[in-house]
ZAMI-812091 format. One record per residue (C-alpha): residue in three letters; x, y, z negated. Coordinates in nm, 3 decimals, padded with zeros to 5 digits. Each point is the difference from the previous one (the first is absolute). Example, Ala and Ser with C-alpha at 12.3 -4.5 7.8 and 13.67 -1.06 7.14 Angstrom:
<recs>
> aa  px  py  pz
> ALA  01.230  -00.450  -00.780
> SER  00.137  00.344  00.066
</recs>
This chain:
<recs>
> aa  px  py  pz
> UNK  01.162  -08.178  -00.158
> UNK  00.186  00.201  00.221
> UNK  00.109  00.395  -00.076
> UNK  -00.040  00.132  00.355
> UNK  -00.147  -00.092  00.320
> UNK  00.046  00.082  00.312
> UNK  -00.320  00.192  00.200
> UNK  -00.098  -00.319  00.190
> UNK  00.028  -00.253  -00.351
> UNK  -00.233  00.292  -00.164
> UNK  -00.231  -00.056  00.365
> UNK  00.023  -00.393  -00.048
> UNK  -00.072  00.010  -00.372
> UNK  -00.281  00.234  00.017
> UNK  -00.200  -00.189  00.281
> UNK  00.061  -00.328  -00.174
> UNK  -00.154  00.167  -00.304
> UNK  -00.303  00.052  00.195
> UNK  -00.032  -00.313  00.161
> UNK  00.178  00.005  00.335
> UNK  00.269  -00.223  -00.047
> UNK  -00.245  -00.304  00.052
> UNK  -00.157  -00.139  00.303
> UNK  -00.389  00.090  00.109
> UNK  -00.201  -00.279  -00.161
> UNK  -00.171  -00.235  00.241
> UNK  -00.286  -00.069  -00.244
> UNK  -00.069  00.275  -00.213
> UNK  -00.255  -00.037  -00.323
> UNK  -00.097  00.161  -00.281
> UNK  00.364  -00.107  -00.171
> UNK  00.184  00.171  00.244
> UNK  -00.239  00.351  00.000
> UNK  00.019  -00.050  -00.390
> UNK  00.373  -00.065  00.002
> UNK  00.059  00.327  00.278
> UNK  -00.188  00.251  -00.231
> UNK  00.181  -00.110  -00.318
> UNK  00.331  00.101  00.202
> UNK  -00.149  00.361  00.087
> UNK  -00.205  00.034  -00.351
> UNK  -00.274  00.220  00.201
> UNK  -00.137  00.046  00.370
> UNK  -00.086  00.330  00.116
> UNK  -00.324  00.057  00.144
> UNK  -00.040  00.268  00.286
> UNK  -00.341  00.040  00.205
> UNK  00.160  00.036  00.330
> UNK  -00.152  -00.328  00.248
> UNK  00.186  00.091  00.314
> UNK  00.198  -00.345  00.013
> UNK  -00.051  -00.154  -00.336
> UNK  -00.128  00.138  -00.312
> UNK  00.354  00.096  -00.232
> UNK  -00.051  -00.236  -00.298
> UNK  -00.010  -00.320  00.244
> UNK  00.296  00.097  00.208
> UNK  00.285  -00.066  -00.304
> UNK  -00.083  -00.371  -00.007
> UNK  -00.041  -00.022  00.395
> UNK  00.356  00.179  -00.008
> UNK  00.192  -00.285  -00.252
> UNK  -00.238  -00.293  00.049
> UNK  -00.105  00.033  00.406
> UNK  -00.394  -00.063  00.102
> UNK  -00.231  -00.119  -00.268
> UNK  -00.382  00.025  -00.086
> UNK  -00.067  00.321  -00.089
> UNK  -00.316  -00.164  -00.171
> UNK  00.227  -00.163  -00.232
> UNK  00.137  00.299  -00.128
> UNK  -00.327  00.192  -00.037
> UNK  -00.150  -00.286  -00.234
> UNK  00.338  00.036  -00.209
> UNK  -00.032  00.314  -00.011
> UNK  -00.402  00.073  00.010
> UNK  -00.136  -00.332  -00.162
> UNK  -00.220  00.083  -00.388
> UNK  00.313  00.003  -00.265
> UNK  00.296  00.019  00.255
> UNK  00.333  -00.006  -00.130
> UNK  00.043  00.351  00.160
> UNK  -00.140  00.337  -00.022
> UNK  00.010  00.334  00.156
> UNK  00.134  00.263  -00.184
> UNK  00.236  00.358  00.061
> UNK  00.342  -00.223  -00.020
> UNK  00.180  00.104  00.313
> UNK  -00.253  00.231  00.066
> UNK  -00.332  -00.222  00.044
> UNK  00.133  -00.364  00.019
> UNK  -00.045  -00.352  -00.116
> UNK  00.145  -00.116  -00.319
> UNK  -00.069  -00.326  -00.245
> UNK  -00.339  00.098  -00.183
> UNK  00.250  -00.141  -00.280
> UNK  00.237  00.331  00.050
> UNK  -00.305  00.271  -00.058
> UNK  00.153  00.038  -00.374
> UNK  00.298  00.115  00.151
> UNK  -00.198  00.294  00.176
> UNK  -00.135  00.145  -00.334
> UNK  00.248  00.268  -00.007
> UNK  -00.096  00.112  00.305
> UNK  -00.334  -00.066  -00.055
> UNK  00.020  00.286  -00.245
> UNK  00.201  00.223  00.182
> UNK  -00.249  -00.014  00.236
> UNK  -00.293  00.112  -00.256
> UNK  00.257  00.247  -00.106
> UNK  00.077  00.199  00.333
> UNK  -00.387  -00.082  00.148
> UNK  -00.204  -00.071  -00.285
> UNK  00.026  00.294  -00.304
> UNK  00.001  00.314  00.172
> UNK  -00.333  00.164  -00.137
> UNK  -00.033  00.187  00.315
> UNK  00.136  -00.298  00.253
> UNK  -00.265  -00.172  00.232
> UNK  -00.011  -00.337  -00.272
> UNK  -00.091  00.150  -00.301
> UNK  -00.229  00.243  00.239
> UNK  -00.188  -00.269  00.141
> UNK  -00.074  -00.186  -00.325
> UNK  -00.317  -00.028  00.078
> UNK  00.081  -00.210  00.311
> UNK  00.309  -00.186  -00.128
> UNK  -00.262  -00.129  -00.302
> UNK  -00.244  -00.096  00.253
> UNK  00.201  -00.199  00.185
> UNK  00.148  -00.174  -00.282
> UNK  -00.331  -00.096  -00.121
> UNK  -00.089  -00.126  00.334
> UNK  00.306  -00.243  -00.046
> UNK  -00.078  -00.076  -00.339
> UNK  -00.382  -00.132  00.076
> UNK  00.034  -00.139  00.358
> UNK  00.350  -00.156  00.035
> UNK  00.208  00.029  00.336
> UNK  -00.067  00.296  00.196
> UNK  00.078  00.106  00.403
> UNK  00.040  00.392  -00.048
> UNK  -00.300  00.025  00.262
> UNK  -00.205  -00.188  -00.267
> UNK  -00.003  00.213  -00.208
> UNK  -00.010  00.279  00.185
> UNK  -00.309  -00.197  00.143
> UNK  -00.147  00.075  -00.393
> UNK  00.081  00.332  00.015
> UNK  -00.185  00.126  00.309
> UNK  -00.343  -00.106  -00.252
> UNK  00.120  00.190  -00.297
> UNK  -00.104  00.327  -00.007
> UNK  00.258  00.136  -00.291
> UNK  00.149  00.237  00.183
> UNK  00.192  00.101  00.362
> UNK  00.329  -00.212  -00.152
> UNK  -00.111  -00.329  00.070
> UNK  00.187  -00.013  00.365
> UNK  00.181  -00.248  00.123
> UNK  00.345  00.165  -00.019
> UNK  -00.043  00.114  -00.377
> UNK  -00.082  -00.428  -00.046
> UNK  00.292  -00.110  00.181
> UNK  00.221  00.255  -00.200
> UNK  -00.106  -00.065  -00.317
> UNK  00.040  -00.409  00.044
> UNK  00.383  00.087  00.134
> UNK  00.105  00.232  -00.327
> UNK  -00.171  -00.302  -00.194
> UNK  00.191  -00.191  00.204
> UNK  00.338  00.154  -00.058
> UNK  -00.068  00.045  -00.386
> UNK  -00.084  -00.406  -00.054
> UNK  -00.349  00.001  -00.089
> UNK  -00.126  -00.130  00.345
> UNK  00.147  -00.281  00.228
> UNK  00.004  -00.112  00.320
> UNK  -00.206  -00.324  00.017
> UNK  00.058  -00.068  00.375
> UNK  -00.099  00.147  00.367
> UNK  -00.269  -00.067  00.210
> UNK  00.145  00.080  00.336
> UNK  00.269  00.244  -00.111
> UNK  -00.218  00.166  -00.268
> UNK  00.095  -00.020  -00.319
> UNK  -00.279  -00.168  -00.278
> UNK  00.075  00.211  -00.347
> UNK  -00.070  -00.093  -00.339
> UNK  00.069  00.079  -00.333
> UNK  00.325  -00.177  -00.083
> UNK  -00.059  -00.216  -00.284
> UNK  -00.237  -00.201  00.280
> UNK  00.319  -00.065  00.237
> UNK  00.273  -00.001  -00.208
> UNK  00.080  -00.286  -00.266
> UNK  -00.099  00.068  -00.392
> UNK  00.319  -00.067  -00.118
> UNK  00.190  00.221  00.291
> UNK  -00.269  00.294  -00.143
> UNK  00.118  -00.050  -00.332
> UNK  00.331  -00.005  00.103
> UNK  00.225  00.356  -00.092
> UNK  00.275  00.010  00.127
> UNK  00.237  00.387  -00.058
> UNK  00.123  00.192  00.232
> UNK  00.379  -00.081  -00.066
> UNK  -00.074  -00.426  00.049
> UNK  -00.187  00.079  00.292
> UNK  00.226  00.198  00.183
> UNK  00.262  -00.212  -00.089
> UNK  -00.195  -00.313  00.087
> UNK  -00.083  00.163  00.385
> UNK  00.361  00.125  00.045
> UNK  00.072  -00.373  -00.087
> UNK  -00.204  -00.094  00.275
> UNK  00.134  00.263  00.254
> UNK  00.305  -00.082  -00.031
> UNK  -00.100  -00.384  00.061
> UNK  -00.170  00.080  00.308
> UNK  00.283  00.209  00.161
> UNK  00.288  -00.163  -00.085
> UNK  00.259  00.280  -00.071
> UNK  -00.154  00.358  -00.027
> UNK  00.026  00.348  -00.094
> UNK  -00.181  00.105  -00.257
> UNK  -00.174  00.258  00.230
> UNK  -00.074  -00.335  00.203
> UNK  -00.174  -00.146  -00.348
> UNK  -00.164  00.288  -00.143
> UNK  -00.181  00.005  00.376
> UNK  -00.084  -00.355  -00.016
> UNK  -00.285  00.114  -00.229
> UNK  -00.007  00.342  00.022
> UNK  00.139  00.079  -00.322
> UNK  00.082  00.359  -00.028
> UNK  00.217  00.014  -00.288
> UNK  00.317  -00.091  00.085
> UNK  00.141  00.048  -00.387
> UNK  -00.185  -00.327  -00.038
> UNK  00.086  -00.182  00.277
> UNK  00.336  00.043  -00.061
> UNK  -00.043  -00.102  -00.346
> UNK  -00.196  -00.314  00.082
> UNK  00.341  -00.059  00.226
> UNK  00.237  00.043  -00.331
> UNK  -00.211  -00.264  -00.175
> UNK  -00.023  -00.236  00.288
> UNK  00.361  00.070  00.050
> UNK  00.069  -00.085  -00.403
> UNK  -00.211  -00.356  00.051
> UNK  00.208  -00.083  00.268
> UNK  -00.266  -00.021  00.275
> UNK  00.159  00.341  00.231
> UNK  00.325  00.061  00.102
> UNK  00.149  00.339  00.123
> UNK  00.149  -00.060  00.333
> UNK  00.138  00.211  00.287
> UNK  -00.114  -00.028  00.311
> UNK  00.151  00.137  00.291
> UNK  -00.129  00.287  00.176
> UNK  -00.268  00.067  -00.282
> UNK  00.148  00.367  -00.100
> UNK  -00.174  00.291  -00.087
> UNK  00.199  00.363  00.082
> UNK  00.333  -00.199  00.016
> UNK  00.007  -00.201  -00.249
> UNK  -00.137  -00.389  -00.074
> UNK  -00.360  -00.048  -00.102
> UNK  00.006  -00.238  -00.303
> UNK  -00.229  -00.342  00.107
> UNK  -00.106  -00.260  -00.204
> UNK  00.002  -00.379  00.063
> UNK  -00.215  -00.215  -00.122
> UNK  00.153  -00.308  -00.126
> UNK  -00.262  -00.258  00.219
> UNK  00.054  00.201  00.277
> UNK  00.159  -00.263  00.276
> UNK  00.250  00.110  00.255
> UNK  -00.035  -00.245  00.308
> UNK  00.298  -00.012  00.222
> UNK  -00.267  00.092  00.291
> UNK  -00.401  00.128  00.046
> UNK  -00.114  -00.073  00.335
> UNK  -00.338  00.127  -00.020
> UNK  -00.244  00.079  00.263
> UNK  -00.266  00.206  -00.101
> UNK  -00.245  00.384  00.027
> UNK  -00.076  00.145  -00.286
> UNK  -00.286  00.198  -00.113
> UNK  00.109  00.398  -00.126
> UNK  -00.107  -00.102  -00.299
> UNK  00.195  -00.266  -00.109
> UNK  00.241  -00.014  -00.258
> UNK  00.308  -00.008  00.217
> UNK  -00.066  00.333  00.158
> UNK  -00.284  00.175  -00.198
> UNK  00.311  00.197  -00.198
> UNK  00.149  00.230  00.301
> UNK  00.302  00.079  -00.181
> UNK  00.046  -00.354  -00.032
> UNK  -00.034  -00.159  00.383
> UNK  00.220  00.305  00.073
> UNK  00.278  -00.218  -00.238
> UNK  -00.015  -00.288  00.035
> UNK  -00.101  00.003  00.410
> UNK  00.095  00.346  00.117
> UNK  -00.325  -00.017  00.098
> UNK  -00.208  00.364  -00.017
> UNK  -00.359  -00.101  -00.023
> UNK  -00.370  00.154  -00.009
> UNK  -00.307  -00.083  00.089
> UNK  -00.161  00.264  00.273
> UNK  -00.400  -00.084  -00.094
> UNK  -00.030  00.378  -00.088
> UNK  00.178  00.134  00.288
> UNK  -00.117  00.098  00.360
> UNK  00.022  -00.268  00.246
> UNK  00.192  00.262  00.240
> UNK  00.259  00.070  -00.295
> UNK  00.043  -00.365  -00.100
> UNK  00.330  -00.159  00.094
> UNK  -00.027  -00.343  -00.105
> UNK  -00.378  -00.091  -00.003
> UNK  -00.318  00.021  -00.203
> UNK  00.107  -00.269  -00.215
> UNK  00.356  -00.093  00.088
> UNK  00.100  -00.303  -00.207
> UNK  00.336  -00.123  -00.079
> UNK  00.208  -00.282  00.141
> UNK  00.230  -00.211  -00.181
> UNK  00.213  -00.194  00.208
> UNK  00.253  -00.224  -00.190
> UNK  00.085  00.230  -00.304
> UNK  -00.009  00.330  00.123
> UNK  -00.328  00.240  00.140
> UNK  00.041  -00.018  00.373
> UNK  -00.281  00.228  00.154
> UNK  -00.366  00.064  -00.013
> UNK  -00.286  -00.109  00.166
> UNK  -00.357  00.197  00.013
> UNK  -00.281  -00.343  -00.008
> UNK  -00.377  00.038  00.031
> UNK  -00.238  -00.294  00.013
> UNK  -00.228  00.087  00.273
> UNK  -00.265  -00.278  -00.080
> UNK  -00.224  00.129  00.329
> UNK  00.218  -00.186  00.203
> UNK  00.214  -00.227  -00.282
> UNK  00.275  00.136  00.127
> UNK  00.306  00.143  -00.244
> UNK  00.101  00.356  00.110
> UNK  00.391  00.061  -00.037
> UNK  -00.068  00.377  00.022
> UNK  00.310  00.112  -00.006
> UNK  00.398  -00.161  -00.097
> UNK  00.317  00.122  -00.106
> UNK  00.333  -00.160  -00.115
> UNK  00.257  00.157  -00.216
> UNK  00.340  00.052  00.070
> UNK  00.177  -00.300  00.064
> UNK  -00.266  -00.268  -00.041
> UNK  00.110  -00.336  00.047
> UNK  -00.058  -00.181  00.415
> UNK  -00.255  -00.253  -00.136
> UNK  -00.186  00.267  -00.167
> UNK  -00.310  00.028  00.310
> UNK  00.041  -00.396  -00.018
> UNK  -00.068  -00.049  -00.384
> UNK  -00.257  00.372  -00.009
> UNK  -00.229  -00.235  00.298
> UNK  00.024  -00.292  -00.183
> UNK  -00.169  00.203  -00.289
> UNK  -00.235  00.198  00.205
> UNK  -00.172  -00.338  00.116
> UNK  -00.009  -00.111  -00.355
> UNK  -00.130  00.324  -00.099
> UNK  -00.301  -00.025  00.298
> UNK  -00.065  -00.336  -00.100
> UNK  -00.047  00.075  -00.330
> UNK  -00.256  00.261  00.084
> UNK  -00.165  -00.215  00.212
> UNK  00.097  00.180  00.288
> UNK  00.073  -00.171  00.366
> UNK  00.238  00.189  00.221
> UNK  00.251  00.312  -00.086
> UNK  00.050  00.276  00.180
> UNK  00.311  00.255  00.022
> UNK  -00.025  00.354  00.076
> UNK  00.328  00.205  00.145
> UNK  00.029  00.219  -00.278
> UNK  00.344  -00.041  -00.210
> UNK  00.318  -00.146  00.075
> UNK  -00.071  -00.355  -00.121
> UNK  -00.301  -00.022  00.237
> UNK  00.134  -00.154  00.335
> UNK  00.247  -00.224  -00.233
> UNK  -00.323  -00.179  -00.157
> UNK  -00.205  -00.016  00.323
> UNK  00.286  -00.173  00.166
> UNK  00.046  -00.182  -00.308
> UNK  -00.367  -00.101  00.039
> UNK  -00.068  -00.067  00.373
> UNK  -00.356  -00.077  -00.064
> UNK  -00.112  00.295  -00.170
> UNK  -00.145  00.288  00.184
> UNK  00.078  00.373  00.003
> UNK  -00.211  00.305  -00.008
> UNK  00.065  00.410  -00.076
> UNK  00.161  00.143  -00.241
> UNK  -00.238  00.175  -00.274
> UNK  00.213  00.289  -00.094
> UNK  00.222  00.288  00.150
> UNK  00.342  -00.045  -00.170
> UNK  00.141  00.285  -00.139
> UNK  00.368  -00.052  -00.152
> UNK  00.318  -00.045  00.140
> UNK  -00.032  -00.336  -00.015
> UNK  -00.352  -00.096  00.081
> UNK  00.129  00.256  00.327
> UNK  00.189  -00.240  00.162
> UNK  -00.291  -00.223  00.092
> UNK  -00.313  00.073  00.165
> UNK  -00.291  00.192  -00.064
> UNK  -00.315  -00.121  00.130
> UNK  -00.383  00.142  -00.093
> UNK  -00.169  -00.159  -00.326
> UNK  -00.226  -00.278  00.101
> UNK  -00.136  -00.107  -00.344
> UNK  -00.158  00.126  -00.339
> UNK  00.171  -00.065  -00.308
</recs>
């Protein structure tokens, strides 16, 4: 294993980590999903349905177009191998891997559930009910019970919002699961009906399981920072992250490395290699990526390894937005090249490039190889033409790029030095 790397080995190394070094399969099954969410250990999930919803768009990004429906019965089907819980934030993980939670499970109780005068143990009464309605009728839609609770008369607590609150702290502590969706709504129930007997009994402490996610982390990145690990899962103490690196370190399965350019105030941030990482002699991927996605959901982190600065701009005006609604990232060869702004507008099937920018010095094929994956991307959604507004400095490249596709206005004012050196046009469409 090598002692340094250079900033683009580190780039190469961590996208082959997370499956980009390999072509788009042609037929993609249940092998290949199963085989894409070992590599990332968890999916986000993220309510936003502007293009695609978040959790589909990571296998889309390292497999190309496959049957969504596939991936909902592998995820949603009675006993799947996976279940939701708070891992990077509220993600997929293997319904074998809730043990591992337990220690956050119980931080959880601790900072939500034992304040005597916080809303859980103030709403008792509720929470009690609502387990009970678990217990004696199985599976539950929040609205179903809530249904139940417009006929009791016990009281003005039995709302909607005080239901769906206390099935999410039961949620975060690990007495309720979630058995599935209907739609995009989540079916609760107590855990011991989702999860596996033996995964229930399982106990697992605090020190294994921190160890055993870092493990993971650092499997799924490649090389890292230990800021970069600890945010894989959201684990605030960094004391034992860094500890879980000294004993991963002692078994031989990390390796301190230097990386070029990684610094913090002058001086080299220490990195760690794992010792499967590979280190191709070239990526040439071709790919958007959802904002939540494990190759750019850790700011700090795209701002390494791509010197890309990234955020989302859901929560900000449209007039103050530079980028887009919901600008997502383009990887061209091994490198972030630009954004592009996408919204299925099923109306008219047609695949809204809202608005496109490229990074300094992205490659001359990069409108070539973004168009090819914009009319994967619309096929995939079922969609049957694309259309290009003028907003962004990658815009004219992809509609000459894609002769066929239409144009239309751009749907915000730009506002920064850079979004000012194209033009402005009046907002045409809702987000």
């Amino acid at each position: 294993m090598k002692n340094s790397l250079s900033a683009a080995e580190a780039r190469r190394v961590a996208l082959a980590a997370q499956g980009f070094a390999r072509a788009p399969s042609r037929n993609v099954g249940t092998r290949q999903l199963n085989a894409t969410l070992a590599r990332m250990s968890t999916l986000q999930i993220d309510s936003v349905n502007v293009f695609a919803r978040s959790h589909y768009m990571p296998l889309f990004s390292r497999l190309g177009p496959y049957d969504t429906a596939q991936l909902d019965k592998l995820l949603f089907e009675r006993r799947s191998p996976y279940v939701e819980y708070w891992a990077h934030v509220a993600a997929f993980i293997p319904a074998e891997d809730w043990s591992l939670f337990g220690f956050r499970m119980e931080n959880m109780r601790q900072k939500y559930g034992s304040d005597p005068d916080g809303w859980f143990l103030q709403n008792s009464a509720t929470v009690n009910w609502v387990r009970a309605e678990l217990r004696q009728r199985g599976p539950l839609r929040p609205a179903q019970i809530e249904h139940d609770s417009k006929r009791a008369t016990r009281g003005p607590w039995w709302d909607w919002d005080a239901v769906k609150r206390s099935l999410e702290y039961l949620w975060l502590f690990g007495e309720v699961a979630i058995a599935g969706r209907q739609g995009f709504e989540r079916t609760y129930a107590l855990a011991e009906d989702v999860i596996a007997p033996e995964t229930m009994a399982r106990s697992v402490s605090r020190q294994d399981a921190i160890r055993e996610l870092v493990r993971r982390a650092s499997r799924a990145y490649g090389v890292a920072t230990a800021a970069d690990l600890a945010d894989y899962w959201r684990i605030n103490d960094r004391r034992a992250v860094l500890a879980a690196v000294a004993e991963l370190s002692e078994l031989g399965e990390l390796q301190q490395v230097s990386v070029s350019g990684w610094t913090r105030n002058g001086r080299p941030l220490p990195a760690w290699l794992h010792r499967d990482a590979a280190l191709p002699r070239q990526v040439d991927a071709a790919a958007v990526l959802t904002p939540f996605d494990p190759t750019v959901w850790f700011r700090d982190r795209a701002k390494r390894l791509f010197a890309f600065d990234y955020r989302i701009e859901i929560y900000t005006p449209a007039r103050k937005r530079q980028f887009g609604y919901y600008s997502l990232p383009v990887i061209v060869g091994d490198t972030i090249v630009g954004r592009v702004d996408l919204k299925a507008e099923r109306a008219a099937s047609r695949l809204l490039v809202q608005s496109a920018w490229w990074e300094r010095d992205a490659p001359l094929d990069a409108a070539a190889r973004l168009a090819g994956v914009l009319e994967d991307a619309a096929r995939w959604q079922g969609l049957e033409g694309i259309s290009v507004s003028g907003w962004g400095n990658a815009t004219d490249d992809l509609a000459h790029a894609m002769p066929y596709a239409k144009r239309h206005e751009a749907l915000a004012r730009p506002t920064s030095s850079l979004a000012a050196s194209t033009t402005a046009s009046i907002e045409t469409h809702d987000d």
